[in-house]
C-alpha positions, 0 to 999 in steps of 0.5 A, spaced: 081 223 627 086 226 623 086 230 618 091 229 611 093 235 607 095 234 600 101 236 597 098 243 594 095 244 601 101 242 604 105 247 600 099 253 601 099 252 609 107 252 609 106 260 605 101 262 608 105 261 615 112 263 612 108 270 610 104 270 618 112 269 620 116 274 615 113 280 617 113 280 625 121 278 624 122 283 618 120 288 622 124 286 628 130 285 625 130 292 620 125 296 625 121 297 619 114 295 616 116 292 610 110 296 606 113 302 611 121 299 607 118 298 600 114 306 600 121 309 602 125 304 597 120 306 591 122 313 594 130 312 594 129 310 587 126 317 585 126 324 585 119 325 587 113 321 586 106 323 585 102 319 591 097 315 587 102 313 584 107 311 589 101 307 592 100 304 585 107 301 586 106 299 592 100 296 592 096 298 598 089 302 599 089 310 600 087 310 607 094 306 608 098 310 604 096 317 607 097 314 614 104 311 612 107 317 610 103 321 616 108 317 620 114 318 616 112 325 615 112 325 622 118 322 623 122 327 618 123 321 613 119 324 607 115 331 605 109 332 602 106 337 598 100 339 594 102 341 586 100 348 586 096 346 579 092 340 581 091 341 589 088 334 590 095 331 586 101 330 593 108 330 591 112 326 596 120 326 596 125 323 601 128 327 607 136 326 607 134 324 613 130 318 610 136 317 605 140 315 611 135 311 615 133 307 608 140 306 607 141 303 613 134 298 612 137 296 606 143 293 610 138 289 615 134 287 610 140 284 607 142 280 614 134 279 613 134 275 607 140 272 608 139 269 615 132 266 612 136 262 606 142 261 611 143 253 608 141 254 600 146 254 595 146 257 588 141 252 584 137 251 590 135 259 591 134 258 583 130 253 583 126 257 589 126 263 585 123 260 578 117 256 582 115 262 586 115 266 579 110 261 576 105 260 583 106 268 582 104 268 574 099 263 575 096 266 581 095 273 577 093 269 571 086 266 575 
């Protein structure tokens, strides 16, 4: 017997399997997680930032954002220090080497993004982004 999706379910599992689908390829095609570029994004857009606060940016929990930076620490993308006032407050900063790596992820994200919409024209990514941004509203009103 088979089973019949509605449009709505249709839509739903289509985003759900673009979502399972995008990470893997993003990571593959710019080398990066996706949370990992959006953590050095948020920090290429600023000085320094408090790392509660980068994670609120972000989005994700505190274990995940302390693994993250241990591993871009690690890597010498970005530096962590506690605030001399408040010793549970990190500040976290880019490396130059950080800023040279972002740089280049942002360039491979560009090719990313523009494989993905290779055959849109103009009104359809309109069209595209205006109905993501009222599922995204109606999403965070429920």
């Amino acid at each position: 017997m088979q089973c019949s999706l509605s449009n709505q379910e249709q839509i739903l599992h289509l985003l759900k399997g673009l979502n399972n689908q995008i990470s893997p390829k993003f990571e593959r095609c710019t080398g990066i997680s996706s949370t990992r570029f959006e953590l050095l994004h948020q920090l290429y857009e600023t000085e320094e930032i408090n790392q509660s606060n980068l994670q609120k940016a972000v989005n994700i929990d505190s274990a995940a954002i302390t693994r993250h930076l241990k591993q871009l620490e690690v890597n010498g993308m970005v530096t962590r220090r506690r605030n001399p006032t408040d010793n549970r407050v990190i500040f976290v900063r880019l490396t130059e080497e950080g800023r040279k790596r972002i740089v280049g992820y942002k360039k491979e994200k560009i090719n990313f993004v523009n494989q993905m919409l290779i055959d849109f024209n103009q009104e359809d990514l309109e069209s595209l982004s205006d109905m993501l941004n009222r599922m995204q509203n109606n999403i965070s009103e429920y």
